[in-house]
C-alpha positions in Angstrom: 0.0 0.0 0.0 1.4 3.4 -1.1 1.9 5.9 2.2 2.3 9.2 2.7 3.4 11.8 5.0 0.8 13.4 7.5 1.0 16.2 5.9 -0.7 14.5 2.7 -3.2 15.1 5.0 -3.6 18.7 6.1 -6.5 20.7 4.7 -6.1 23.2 1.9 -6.6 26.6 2.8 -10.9 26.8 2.2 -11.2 23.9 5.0 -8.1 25.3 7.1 -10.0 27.2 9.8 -12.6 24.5 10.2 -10.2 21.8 11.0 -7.3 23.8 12.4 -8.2 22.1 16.0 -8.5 18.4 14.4 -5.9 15.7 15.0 -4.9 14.0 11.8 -6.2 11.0 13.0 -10.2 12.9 13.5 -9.5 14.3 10.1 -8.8 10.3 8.6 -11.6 8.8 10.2 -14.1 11.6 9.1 -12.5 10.8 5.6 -12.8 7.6 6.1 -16.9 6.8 7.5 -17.5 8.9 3.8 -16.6 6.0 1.6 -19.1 3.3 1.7 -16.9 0.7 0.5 -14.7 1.0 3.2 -17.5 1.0 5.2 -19.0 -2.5 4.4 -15.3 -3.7 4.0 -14.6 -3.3 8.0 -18.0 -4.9 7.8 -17.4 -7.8 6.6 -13.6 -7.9 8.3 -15.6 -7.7 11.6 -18.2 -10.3 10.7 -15.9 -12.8 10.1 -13.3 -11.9 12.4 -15.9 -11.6 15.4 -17.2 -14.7 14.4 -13.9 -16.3 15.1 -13.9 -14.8 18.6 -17.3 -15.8 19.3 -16.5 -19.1 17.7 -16.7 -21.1 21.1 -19.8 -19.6 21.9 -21.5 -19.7 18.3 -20.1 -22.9 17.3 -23.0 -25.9 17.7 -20.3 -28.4 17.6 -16.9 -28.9 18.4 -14.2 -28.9 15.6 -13.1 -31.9 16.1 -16.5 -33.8 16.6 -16.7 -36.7 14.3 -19.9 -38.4 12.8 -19.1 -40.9 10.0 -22.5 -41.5 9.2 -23.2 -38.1 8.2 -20.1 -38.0 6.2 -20.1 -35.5 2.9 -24.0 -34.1 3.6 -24.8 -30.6 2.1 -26.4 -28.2 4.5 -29.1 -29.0 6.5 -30.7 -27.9 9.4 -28.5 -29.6 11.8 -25.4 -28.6 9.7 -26.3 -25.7 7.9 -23.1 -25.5 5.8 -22.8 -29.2 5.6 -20.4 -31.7 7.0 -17.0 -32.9 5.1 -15.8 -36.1 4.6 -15.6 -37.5 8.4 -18.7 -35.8 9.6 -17.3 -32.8 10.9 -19.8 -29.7 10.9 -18.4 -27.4 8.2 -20.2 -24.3 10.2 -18.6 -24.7 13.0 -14.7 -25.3 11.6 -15.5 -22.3 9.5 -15.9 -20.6 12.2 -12.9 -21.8 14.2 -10.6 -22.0 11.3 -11.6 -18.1 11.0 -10.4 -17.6 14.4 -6.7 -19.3 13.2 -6.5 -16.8 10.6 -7.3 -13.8 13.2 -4.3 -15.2 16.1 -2.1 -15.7 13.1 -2.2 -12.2 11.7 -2.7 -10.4 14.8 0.8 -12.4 16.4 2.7 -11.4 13.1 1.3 -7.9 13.5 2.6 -7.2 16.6 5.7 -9.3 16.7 6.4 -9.0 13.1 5.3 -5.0 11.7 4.7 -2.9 15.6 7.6 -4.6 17.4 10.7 -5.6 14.9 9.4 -3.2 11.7 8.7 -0.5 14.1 11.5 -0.7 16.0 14.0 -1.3 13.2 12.5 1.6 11.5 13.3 4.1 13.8 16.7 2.9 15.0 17.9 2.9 11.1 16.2 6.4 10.6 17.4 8.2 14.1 20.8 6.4 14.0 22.0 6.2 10.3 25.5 5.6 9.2 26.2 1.9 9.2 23.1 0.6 11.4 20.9 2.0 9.0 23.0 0.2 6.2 23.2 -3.1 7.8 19.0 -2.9 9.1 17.8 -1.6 5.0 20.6 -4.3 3.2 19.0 -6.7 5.4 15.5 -5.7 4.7 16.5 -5.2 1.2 17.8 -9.0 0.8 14.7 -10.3 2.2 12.3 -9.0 0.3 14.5 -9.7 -2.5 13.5 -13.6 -2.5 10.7 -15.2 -3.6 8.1 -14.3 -0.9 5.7 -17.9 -0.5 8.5 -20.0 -1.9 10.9 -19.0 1.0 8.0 -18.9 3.4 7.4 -22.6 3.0 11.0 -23.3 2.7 11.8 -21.9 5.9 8.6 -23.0 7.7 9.1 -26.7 6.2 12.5 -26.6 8.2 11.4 -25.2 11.4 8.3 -26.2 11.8 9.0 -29.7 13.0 11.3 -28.9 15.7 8.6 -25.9 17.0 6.6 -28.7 17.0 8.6 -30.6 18.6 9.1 -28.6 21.5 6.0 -28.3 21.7 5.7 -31.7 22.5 8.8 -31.9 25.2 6.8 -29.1 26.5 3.6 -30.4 27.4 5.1 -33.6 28.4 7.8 -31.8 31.2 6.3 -28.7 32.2 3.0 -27.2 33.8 2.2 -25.6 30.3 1.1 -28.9 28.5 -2.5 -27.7 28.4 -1.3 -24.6 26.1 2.3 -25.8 24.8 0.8 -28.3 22.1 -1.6 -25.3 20.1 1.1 -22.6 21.0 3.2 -25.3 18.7 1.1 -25.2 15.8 0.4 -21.3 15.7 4.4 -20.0 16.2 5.5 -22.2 13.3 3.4 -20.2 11.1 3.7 -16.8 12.5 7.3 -17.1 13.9 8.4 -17.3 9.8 5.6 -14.7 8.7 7.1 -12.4 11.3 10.8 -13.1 9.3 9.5 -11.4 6.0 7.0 -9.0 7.2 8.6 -6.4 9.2 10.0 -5.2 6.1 7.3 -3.1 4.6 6.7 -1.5 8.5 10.3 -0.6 8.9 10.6 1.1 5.6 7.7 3.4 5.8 9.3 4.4 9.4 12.7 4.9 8.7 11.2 7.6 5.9 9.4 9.5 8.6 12.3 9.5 11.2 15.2 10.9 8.7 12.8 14.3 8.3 11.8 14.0 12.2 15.5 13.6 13.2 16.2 17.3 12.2 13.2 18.9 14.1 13.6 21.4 16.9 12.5 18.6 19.8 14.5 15.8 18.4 17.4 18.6 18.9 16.5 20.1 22.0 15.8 16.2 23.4 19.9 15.8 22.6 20.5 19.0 23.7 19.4 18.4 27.4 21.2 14.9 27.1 18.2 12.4 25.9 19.5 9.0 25.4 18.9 6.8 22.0 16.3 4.7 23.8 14.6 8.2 25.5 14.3 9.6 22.5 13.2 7.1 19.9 10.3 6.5 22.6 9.0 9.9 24.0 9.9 11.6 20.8 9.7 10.2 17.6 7.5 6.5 18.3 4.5 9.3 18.8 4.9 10.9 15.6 5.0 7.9 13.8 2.3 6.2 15.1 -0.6 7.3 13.3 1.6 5.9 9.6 2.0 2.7 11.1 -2.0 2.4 11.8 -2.2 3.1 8.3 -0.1 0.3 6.8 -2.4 -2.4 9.3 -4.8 -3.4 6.3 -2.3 -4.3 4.2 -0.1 -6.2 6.6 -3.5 -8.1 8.2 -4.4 -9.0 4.5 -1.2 -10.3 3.3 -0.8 -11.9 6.5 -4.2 -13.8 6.3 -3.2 -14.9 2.5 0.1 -16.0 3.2 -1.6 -18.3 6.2 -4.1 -19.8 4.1 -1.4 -20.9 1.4 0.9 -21.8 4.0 -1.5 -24.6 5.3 -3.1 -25.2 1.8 0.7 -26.5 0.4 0.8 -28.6 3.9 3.1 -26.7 6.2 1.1 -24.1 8.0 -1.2 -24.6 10.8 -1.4 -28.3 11.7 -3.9 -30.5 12.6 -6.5 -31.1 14.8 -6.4 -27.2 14.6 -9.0 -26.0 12.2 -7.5 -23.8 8.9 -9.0 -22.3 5.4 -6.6 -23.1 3.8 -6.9 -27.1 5.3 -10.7 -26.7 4.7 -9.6 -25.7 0.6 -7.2 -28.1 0.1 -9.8 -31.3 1.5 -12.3 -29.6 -0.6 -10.3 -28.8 -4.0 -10.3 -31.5 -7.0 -12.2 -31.4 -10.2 -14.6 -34.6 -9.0 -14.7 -33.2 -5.2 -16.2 -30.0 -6.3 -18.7 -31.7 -8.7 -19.9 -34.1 -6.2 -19.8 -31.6 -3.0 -19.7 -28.0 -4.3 -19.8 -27.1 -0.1 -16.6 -28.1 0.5 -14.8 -25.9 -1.5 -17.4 -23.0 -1.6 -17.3 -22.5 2.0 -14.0 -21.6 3.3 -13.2 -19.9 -0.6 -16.0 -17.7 -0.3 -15.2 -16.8 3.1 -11.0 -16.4 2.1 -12.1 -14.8 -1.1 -14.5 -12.6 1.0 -11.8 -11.4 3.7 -8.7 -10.5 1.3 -11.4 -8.8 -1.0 -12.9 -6.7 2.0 -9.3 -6.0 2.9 -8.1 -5.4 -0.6 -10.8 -2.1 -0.7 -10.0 -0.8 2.7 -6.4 -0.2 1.6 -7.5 1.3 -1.5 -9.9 3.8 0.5 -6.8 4.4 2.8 -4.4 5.4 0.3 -7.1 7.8 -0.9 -8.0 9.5 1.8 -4.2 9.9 3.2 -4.1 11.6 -0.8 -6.4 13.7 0.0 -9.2 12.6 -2.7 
């Protein structure tokens, strides 16, 4: 998603002394509530996504309950999105396979774009010279390779010792009850978090090379502000708001890059419930022929989510353009 500079969004002089005591972030969300398909975008993002919280609560079955005999039915009333091949109510995986997708991109939000990107950015930016040079070569090399090829590379080869210790976990500790999903979930997002702090720390380090020069970045050395004391009182506030802007496009690509993950086998494992699990057990010219359900469920629901994300970063980038 393209960014831009706060001032990108400061008012033009007709508009200047009605907004002169708005924050930029009033001014975006007022932007913002006036396109409709931005609107019914974090609509639909918070339909599905809330249905993943609520999934334990909204769910009429388990995930993992079995029922042989009602293998492969289309909806119903007692399944109303049908069952797939071992009986397993497709409603209620959808649901919890929706909440995979939300811990996934949320835990590669934070760990990958708020916490490395962010705080890469503003130590390349603030410090220059040869730590900005080694932090953007890195970045540079990185996003240099094949994004989903490395991503299942790399995953492929970690993943079974995450799992793994996973296992040594539960067995020899008082976290067993939590070690064994924790497992599944870091081998995905510990690799997405690799790759995705890229974007983040780019769009910061931009911001911090013209902040760097201001009058309260000098003043802050001046009076003998550390590097630490000043990257977080002085300059993590002024490039806050930027980083909120770049969240659609990290959650989205974040969400895909799950779903394919487990769709080519080395994402989220089972028992725990996955889209892109769900499309893979449902894909196949024969499959889709015989039990259209399987495959139309979790695709419309993928193709749904990365669409609804898709237009809210489009309405971003024009209202931080000022159209």
């Amino acid at each position: 998603m393209t960014t831009a500079s706060p001032e990108a969004m400061a008012p033009g002089p007709a508009a200047a002394g009605a907004s002169a005591s708005r924050s930029p972030s009033s001014l975006f969300w007022s932007r913002l509530r006036r396109k409709r398909l931005a609107m019914l975008s974090l609509v639909v993002i918070a339909v599905i996504y809330g249905g993943g919280i609520l999934a334990p609560v909204l769910a009429p079955y388990s995930f993992t309950e079995q029922n042989l005999d009602r293998g492969l039915e289309g909806p119903s009333r007692e399944h109303w999105l049908g069952t797939d091949r071992l009986g397993r109510d497709m409603y209620s995986r959808t649901l919890y396979s929706a909440r995979t997708t939300l811990v996934v991109s949320v835990a590669v939000l934070v760990s990958g774009s708020l916490l490395i990107g962010n705080g890469l950015g503003l130590l390349a930016g603030y410090r220059g010279g040869w730590v900005d040079n080694l932090i953007m070569r890195a970045g540079e090399v990185l996003s240099a390779l094949p994004g989903l090829p490395m991503l299942i590379l790399v995953n492929a080869a970690l993943g079974p010792r995450i799992i793994q210790f996973g296992g040594w976990v539960e067995q020899h500790t008082p976290f067993g009850g939590i070690a064994g999903p924790f497992s599944s979930y870091l081998t995905v997002f510990g690799v997405l978090s690799l790759f995705f702090w890229v974007g983040t720390a780019r769009l910061v380090r931009a911001q911090v090379l013209q902040l760097r020069e201001r009058e309260f970045v000098l003043a802050a050395q001046a009076l003998g502000g550390g590097t630490i004391h000043i990257l977080w009182q002085h300059l993590l506030p002024n490039v806050a708001f930027l980083v909120v802007l770049q969240l659609s496009a990290t959650l989205g690509s974040v969400a895909g890059s799950e779903v394919a993950l487990t769709w080519f086998g080395v994402g989220v494992q089972p028992p725990t419930p996955s889209f892109g699990a769900m499309i893979f057990e449902g894909s196949g010219a024969r499959t889709f022929a015989q039990h259209p359900h399987l495959l139309l469920v979790p695709g419309l629901c993928v193709s749904a989510l990365l669409f609804a994300f898709a237009l809210l970063g489009d309405a971003i980038n024009d209202v931080i353009r000022g159209r």
